[in-house]
Backbone as ProteinMPNN parsed JSONL, in Angstrom:
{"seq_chain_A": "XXXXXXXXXXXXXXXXXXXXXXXXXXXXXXXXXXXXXXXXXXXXXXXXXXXXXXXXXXXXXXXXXXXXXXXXXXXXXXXXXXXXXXXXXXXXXXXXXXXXXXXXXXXXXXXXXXXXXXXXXXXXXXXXXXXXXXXX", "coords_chain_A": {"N_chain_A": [[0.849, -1.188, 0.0], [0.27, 2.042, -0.487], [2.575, 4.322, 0.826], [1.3, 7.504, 0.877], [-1.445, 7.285, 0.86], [-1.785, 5.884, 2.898], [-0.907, 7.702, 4.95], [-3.037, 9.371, 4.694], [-5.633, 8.322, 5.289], [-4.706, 7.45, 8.162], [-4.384, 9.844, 9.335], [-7.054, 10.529, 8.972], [-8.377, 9.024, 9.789], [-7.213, 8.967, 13.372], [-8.392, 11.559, 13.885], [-11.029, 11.633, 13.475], [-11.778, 9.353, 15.195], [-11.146, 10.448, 17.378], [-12.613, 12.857, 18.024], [-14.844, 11.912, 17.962], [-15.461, 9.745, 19.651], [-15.137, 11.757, 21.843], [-17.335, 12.798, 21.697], [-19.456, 10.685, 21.907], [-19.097, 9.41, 24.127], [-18.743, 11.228, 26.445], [-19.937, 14.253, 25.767], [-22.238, 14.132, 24.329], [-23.443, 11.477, 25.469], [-25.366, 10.949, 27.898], [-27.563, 12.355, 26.115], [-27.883, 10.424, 23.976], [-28.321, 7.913, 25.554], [-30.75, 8.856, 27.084], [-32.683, 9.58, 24.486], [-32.448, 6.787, 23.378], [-33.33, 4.605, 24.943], [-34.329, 1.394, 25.775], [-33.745, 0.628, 23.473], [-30.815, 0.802, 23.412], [-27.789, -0.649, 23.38], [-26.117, -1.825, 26.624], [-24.012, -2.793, 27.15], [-21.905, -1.727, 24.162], [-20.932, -2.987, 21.655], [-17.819, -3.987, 20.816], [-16.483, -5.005, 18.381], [-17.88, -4.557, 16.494], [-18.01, -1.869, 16.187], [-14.903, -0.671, 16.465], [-14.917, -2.106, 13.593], [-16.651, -0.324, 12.124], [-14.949, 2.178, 12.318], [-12.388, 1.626, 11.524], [-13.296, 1.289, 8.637], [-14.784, 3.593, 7.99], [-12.976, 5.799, 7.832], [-11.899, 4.54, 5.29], [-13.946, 5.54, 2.935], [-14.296, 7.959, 3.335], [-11.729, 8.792, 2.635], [-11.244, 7.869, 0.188], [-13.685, 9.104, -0.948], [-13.491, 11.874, -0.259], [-11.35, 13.244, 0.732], [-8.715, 12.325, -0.77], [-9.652, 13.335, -3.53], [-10.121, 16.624, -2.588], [-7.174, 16.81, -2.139], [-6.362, 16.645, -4.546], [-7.292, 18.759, -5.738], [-6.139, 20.331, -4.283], [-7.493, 21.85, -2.515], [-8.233, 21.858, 1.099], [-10.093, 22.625, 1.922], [-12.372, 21.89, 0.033], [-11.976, 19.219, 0.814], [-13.079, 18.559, 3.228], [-15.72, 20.067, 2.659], [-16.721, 17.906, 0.901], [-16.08, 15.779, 2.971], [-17.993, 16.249, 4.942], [-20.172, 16.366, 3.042], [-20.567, 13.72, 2.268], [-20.877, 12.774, 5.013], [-23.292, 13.139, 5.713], [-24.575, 12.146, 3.874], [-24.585, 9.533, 4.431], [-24.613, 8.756, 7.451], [-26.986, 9.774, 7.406], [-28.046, 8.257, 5.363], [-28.042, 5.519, 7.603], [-29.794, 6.978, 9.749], [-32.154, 7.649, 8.564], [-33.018, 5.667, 7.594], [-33.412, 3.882, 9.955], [-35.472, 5.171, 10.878], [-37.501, 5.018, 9.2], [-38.006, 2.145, 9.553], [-37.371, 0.845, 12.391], [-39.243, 0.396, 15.053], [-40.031, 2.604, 17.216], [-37.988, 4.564, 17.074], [-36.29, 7.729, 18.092], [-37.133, 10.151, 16.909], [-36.117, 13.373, 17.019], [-32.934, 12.749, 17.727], [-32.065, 11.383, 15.506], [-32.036, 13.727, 13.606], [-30.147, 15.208, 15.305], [-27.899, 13.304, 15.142], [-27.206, 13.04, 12.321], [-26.618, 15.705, 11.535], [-24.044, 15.478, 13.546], [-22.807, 13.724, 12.128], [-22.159, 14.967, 9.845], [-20.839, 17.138, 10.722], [-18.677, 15.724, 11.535], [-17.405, 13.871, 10.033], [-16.896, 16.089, 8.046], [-15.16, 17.84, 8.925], [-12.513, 15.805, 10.197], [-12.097, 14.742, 7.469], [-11.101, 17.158, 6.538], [-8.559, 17.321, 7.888], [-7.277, 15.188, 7.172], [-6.862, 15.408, 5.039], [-4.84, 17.769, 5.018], [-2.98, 16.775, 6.041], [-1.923, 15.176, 4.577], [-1.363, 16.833, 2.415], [0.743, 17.869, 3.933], [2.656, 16.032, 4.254], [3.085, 15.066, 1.902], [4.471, 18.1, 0.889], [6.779, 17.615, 1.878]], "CA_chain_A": [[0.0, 0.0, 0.0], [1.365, 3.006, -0.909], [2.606, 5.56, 2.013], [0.48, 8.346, 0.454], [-2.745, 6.359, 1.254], [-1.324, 5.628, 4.572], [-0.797, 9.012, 5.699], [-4.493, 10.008, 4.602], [-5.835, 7.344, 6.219], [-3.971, 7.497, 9.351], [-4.85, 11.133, 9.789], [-8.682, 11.145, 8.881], [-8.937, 7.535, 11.296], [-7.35, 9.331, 14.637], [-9.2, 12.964, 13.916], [-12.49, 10.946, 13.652], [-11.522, 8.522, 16.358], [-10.331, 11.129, 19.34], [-13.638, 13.71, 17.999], [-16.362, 11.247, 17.909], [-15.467, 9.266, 21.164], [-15.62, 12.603, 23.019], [-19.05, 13.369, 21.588], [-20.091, 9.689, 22.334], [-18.688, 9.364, 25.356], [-18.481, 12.533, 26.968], [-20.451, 15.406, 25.123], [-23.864, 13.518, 23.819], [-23.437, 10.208, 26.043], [-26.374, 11.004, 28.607], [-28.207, 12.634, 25.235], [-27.94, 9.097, 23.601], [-29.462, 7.059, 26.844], [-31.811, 9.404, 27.276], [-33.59, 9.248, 23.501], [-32.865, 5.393, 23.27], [-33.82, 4.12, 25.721], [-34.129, 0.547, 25.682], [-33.344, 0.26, 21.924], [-29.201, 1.223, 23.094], [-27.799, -1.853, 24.458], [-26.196, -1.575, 28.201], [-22.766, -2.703, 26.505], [-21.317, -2.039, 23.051], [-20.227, -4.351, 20.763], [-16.606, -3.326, 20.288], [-16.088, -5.232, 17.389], [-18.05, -3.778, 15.391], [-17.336, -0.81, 16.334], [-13.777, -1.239, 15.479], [-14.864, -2.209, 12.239], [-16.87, 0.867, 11.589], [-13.597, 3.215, 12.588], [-11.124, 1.431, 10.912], [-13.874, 1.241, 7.81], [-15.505, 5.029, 7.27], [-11.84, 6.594, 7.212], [-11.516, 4.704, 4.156], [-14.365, 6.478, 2.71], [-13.661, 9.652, 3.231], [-10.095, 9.181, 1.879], [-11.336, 7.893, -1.581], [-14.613, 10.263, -1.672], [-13.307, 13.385, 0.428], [-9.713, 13.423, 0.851], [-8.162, 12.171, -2.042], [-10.576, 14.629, -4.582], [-9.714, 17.443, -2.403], [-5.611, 17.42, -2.298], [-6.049, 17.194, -5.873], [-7.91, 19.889, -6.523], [-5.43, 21.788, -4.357], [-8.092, 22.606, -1.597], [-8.204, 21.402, 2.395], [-11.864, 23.365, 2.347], [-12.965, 21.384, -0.737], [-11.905, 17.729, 1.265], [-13.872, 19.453, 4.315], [-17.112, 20.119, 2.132], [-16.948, 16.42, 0.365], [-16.506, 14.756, 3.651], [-19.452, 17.038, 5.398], [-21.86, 15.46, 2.557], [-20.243, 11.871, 3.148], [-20.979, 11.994, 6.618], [-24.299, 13.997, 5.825], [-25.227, 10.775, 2.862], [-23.538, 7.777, 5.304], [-25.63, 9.026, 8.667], [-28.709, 9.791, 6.535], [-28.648, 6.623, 5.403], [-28.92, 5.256, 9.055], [-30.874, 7.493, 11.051], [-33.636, 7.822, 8.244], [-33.731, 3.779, 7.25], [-33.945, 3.741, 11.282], [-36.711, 5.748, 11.151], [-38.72, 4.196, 8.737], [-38.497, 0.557, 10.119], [-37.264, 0.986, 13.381], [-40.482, 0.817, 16.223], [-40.241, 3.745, 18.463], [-36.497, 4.985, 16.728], [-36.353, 8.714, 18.072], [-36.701, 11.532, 15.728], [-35.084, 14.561, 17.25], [-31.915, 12.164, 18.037], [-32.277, 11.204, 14.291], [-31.512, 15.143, 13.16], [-28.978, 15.472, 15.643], [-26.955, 12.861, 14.88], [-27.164, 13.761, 10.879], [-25.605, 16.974, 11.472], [-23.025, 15.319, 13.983], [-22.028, 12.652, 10.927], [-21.684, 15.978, 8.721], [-19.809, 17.759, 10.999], [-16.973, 15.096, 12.436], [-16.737, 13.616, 8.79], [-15.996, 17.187, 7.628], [-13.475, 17.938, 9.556], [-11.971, 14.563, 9.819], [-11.828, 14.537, 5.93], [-10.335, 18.124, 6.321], [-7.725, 17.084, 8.74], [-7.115, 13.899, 6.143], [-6.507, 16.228, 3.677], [-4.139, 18.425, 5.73], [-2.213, 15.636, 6.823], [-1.439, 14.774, 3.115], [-1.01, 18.15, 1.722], [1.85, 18.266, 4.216], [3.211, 15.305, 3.944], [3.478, 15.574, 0.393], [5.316, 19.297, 0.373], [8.362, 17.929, 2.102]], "C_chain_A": [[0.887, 1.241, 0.0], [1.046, 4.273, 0.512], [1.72, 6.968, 2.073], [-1.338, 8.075, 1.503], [-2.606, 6.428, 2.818], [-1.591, 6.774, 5.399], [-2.523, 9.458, 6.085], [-5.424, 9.481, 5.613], [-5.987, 7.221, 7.985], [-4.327, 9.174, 10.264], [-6.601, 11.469, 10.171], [-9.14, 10.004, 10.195], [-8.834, 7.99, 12.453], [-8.191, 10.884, 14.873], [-10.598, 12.121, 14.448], [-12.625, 10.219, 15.312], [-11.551, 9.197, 17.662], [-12.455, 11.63, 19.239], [-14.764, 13.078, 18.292], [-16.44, 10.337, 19.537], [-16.001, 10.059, 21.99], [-16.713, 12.801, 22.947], [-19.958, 11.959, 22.592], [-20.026, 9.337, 23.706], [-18.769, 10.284, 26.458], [-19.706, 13.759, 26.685], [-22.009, 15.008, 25.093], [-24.076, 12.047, 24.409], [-25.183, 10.209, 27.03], [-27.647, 11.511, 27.415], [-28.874, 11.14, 24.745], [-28.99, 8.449, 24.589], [-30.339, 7.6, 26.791], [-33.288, 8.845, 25.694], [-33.649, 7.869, 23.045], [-33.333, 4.864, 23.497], [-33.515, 2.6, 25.765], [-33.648, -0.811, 24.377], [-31.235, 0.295, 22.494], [-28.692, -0.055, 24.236], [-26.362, -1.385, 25.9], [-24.702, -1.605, 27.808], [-22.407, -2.915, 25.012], [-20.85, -2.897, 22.626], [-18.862, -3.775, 20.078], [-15.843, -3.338, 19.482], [-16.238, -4.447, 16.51], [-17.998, -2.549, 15.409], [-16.061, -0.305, 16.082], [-13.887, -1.507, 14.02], [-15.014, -0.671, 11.538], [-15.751, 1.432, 11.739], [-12.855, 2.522, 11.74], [-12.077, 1.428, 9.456], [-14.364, 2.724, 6.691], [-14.291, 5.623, 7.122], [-11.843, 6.033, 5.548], [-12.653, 5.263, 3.19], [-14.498, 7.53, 2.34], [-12.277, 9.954, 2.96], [-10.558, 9.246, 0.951], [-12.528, 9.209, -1.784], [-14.487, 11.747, -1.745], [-11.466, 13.988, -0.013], [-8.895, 13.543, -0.253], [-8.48, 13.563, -3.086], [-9.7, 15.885, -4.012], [-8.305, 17.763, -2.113], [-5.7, 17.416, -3.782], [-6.584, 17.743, -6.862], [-7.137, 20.579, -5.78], [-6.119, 22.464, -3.111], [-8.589, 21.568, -0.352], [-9.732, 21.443, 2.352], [-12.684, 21.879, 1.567], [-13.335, 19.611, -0.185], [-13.035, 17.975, 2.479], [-15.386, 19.289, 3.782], [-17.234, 18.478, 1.691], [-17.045, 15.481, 1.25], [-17.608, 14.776, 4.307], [-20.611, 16.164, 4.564], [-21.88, 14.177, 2.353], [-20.975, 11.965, 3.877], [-23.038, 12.653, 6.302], [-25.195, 12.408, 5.21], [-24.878, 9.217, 3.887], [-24.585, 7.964, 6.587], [-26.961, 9.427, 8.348], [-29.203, 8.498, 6.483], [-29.313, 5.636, 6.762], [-30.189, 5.668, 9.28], [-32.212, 7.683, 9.961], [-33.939, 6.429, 7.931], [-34.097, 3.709, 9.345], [-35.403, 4.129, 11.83], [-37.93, 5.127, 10.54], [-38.759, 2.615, 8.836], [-37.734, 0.297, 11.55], [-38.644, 1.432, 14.727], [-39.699, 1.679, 17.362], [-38.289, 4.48, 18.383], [-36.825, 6.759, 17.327], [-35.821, 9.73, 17.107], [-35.818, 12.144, 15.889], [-33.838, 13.616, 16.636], [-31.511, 11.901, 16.424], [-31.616, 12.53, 13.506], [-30.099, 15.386, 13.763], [-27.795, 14.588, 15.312], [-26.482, 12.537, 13.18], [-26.23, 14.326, 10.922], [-24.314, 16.761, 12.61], [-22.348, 14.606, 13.101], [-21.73, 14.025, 10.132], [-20.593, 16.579, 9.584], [-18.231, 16.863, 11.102], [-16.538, 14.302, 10.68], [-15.883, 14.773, 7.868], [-14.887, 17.586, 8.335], [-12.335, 17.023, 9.576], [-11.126, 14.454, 8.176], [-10.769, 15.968, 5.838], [-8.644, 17.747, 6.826], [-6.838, 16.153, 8.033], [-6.053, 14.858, 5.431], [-5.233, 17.15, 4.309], [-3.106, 17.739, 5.614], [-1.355, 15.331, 5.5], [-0.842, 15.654, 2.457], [0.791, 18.48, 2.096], [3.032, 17.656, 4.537], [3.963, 15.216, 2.615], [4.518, 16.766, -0.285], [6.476, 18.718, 1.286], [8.967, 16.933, 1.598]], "O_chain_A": [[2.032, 1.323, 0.445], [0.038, 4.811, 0.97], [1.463, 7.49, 3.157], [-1.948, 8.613, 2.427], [-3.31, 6.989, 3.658], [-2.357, 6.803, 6.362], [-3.063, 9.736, 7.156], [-5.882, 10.098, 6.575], [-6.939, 7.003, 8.735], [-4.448, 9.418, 11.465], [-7.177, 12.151, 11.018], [-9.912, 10.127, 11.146], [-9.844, 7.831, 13.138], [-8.542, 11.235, 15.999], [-11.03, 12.057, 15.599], [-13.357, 10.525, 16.253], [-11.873, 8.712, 18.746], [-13.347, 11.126, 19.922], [-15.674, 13.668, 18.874], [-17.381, 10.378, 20.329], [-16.922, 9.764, 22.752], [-17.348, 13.019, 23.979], [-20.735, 12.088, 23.538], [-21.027, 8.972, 24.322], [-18.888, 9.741, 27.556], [-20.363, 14.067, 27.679], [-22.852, 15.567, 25.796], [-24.918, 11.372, 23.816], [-26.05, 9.404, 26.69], [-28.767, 11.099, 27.715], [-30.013, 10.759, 25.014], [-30.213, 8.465, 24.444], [-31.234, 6.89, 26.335], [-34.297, 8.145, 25.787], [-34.635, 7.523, 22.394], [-34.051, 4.261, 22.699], [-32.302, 2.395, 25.8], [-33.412, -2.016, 24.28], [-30.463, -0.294, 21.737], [-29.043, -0.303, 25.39], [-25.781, -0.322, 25.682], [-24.05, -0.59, 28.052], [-22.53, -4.04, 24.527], [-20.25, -3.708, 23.333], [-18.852, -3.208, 18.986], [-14.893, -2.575, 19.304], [-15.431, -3.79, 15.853], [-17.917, -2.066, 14.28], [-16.088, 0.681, 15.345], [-12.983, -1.146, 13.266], [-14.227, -0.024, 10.847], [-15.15, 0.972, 10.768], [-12.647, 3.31, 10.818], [-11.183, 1.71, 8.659], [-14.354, 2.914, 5.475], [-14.297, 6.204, 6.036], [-11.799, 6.852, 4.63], [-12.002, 5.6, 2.201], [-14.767, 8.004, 1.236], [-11.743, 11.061, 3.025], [-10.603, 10.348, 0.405], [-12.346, 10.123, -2.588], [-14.92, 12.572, -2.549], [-10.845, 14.77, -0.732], [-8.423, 14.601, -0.67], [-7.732, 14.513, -3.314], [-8.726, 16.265, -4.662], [-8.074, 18.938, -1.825], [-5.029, 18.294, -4.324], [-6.579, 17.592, -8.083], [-7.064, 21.725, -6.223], [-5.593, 23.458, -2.611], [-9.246, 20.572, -0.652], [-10.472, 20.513, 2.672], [-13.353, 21.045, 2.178], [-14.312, 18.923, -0.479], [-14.004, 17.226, 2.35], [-16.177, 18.528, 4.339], [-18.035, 17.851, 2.384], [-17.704, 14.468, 1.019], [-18.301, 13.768, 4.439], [-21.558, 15.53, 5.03], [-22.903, 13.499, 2.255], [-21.999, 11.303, 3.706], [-23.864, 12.228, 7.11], [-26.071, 11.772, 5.796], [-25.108, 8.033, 3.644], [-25.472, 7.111, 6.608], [-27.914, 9.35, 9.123], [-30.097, 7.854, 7.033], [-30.451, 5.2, 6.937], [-31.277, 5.111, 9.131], [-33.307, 7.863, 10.494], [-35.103, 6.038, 8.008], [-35.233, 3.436, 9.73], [-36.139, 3.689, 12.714], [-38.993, 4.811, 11.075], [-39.56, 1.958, 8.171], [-37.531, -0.912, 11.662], [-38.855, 2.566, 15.158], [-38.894, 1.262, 18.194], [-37.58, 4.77, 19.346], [-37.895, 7.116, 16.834], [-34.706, 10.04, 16.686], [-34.748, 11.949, 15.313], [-33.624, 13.584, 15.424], [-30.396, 12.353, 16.163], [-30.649, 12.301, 12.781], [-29.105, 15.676, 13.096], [-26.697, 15.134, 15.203], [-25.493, 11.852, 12.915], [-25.121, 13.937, 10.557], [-23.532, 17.709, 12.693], [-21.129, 14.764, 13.172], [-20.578, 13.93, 9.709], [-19.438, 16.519, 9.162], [-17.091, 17.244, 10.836], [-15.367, 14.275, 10.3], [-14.823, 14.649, 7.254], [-13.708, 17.505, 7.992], [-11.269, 17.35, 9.053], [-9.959, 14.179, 7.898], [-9.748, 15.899, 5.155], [-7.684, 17.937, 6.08], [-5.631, 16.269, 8.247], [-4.825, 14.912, 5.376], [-4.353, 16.956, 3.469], [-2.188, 18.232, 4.959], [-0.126, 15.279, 5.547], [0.208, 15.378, 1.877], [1.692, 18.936, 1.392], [4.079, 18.172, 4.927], [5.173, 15.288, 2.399], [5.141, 16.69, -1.343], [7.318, 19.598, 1.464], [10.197, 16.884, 1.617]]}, "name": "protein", "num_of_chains": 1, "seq": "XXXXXXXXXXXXXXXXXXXXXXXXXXXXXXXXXXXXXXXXXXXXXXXXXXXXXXXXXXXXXXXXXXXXXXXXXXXXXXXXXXXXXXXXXXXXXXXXXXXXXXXXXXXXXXXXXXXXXXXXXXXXXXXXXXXXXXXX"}
């Protein structure tokens, strides 16, 4: 695999990784329990969880990252991963909604616009990571 890849990769996986823990953990953790309720199970499954993380970076390298170092623009990897995470957490929280019994709405919106935000940045950060790897 080529070091390029690596870098991107490696950058957009621990941005995502540190940002989204704190939300989950920390920030929106009592949010979560609260609108689940008995749908959120008591302990995670850490596999798959693991999967996802080591999975959506690659993602947002090929759709976000990549595109935007070679157009030249950090912003541009930023906006492309924003409507990743916007199209990737859509997908969820609205298939959740329409066959999911008693899935909460609100929670549904908010965690939309948390997949847009931590993918955009993430993807920005990707992109960063590469840009400046690359100039030396």
């Amino acid at each position: 695999m080529n070091t390029k890849y690596l870098i991107a990769w490696g950058a957009t996986f621990l941005v995502m990784l540190v940002i989204d823990l704190l939300w989950l953990g920390v920030i929106a953790k009592n949010m979560y329990a609260q609108a689940m309720g008995d749908l959120m199970s008591p302990q995670p499954r850490l596999a798959f969880a693991a999967l996802f993380y080591l999975m959506y970076p690659v993602g947002l390298v090929i759709f976000a990252v990549l595109p935007g170092v070679d157009a030249g623009s950090v912003l541009r990897a930023g906006v492309l991963g924003a409507l990743f995470g916007l199209f990737a957490y859509g997908t969820y929280d609205l298939t959740n909604l329409a066959v999911v019994r008693g899935w909460p709405t609100g929670l549904s919106f908010i965690d939309m616009a948390w997949g847009t935000l931590v993918s955009g940045v993430s993807a920005a950060a990707g992109a960063a990571a590469l840009r400046w790897f690359m100039a030396r």
